[in-house]
LUMFIDO-545218 format. One record per residue (C-alpha): residue number from 1; residue in three letters; z, y, x. Coordinates in steps of 0.1 Angstrom, whole numbers. Each point is the difference from the previous one (the first is absolute). Layout:
MARDREN  resi  resn      Z      Y      X
MARDREN   NUM   ala      Z      Y      X
...
! end
This chain:
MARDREN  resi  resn      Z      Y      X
MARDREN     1   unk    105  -1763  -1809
MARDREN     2   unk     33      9     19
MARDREN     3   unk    -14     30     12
MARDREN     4   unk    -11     13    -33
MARDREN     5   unk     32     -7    -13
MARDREN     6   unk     15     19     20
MARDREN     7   unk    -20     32      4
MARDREN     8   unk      0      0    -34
MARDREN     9   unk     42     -2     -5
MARDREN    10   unk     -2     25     31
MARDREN    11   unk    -23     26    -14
MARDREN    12   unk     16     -1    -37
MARDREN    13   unk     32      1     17
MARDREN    14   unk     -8     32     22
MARDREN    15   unk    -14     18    -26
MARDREN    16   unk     37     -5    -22
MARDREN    17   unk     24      9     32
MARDREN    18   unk    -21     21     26
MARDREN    19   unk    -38     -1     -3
MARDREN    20   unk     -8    -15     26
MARDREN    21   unk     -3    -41     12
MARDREN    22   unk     10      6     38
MARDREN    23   unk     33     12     -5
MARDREN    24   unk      8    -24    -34
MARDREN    25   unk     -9    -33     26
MARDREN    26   unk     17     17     35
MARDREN    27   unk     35     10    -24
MARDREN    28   unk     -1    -36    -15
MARDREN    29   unk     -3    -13     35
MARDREN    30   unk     26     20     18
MARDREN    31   unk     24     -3    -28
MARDREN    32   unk     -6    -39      0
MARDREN    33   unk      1     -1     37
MARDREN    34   unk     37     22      0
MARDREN    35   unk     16    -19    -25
MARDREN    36   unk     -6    -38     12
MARDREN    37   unk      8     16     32
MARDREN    38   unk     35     12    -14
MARDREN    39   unk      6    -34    -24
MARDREN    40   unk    -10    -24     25
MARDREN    41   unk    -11     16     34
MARDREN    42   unk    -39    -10     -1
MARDREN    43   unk    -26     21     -1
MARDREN    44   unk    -29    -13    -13
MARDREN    45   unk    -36      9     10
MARDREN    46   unk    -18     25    -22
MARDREN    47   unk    -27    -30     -8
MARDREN    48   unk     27    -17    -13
MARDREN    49   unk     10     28    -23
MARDREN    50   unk    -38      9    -15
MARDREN    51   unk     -5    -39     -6
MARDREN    52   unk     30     -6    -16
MARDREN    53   unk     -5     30    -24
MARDREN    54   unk    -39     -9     -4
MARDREN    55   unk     11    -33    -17
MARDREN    56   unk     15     20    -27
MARDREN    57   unk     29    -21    -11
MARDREN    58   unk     19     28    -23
MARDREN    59   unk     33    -12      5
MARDREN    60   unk     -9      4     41
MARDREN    61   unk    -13     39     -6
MARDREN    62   unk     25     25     15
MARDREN    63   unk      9      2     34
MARDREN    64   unk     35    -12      0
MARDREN    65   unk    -11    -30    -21
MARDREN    66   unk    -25     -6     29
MARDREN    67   unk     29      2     25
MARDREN    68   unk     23    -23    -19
MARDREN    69   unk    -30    -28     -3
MARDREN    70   unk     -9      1     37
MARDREN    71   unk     38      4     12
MARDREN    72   unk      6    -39    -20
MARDREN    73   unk    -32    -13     15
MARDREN    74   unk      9     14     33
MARDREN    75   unk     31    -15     -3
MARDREN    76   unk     -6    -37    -13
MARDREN    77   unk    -26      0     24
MARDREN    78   unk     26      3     26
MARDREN    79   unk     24    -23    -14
MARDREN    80   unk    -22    -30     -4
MARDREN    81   unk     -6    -24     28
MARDREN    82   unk    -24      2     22
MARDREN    83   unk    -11    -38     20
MARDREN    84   unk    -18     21     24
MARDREN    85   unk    -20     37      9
MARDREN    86   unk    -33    -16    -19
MARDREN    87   unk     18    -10    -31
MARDREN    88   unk     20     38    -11
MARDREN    89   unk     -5      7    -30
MARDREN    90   unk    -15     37     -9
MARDREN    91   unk     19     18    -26
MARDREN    92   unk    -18      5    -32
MARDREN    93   unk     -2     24    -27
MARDREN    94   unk    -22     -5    -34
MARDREN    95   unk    -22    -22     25
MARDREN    96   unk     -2     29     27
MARDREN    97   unk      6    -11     38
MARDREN    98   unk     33     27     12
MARDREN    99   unk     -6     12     31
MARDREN   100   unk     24     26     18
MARDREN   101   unk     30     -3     26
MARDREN   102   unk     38      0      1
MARDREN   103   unk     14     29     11
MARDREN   104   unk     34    -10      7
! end
């Protein structure tokens, strides 16, 4: 259901901005990916991006919205305490597992 969701958003939404879905989902990406790396220095995987569009939470839809919510789980993640490698918590968004790296 996910998927459909998301193709569907994606092909509405290339056919309003440039007619096609490649370069709607690769901009929302690369935009996503350049702005948590300027607010927070992560870079989150691409995955990470699609599944946390494809959950469709409105107030989560543009791609410095997406930044913002992955920079504060990036960053409570890190803050919290950790009693050992098994036991880190993975930084969530809307439910979605945040997967990336620190680039400074």
């Amino acid at each position: 259901m996910k998927r459909f969701v998301l193709l569907a958003a994606m092909t509405l939404g290339g056919c309003a901005t440039t007619g096609t879905v490649g370069t709607t989902t690769s901009t929302i990406v690369a935009d996503t990916q350049q702005a948590a790396t300027v607010a927070c220095g992560f870079v989150p995987t691409a995955a990470t991006v699609l599944n946390i569009v494809a959950v469709g939470n409105p107030l989560i839809a543009t791609a410095d919205a997406i930044a913002q919510a992955i920079c504060s789980a990036v960053a409570a993640s890190a803050a919290a305490p950790k009693a050992g490698r098994l036991r880190a918590t993975v930084p969530t968004v809307n439910g979605v597992a945040v997967h990336g790296r620190f680039i400074r």
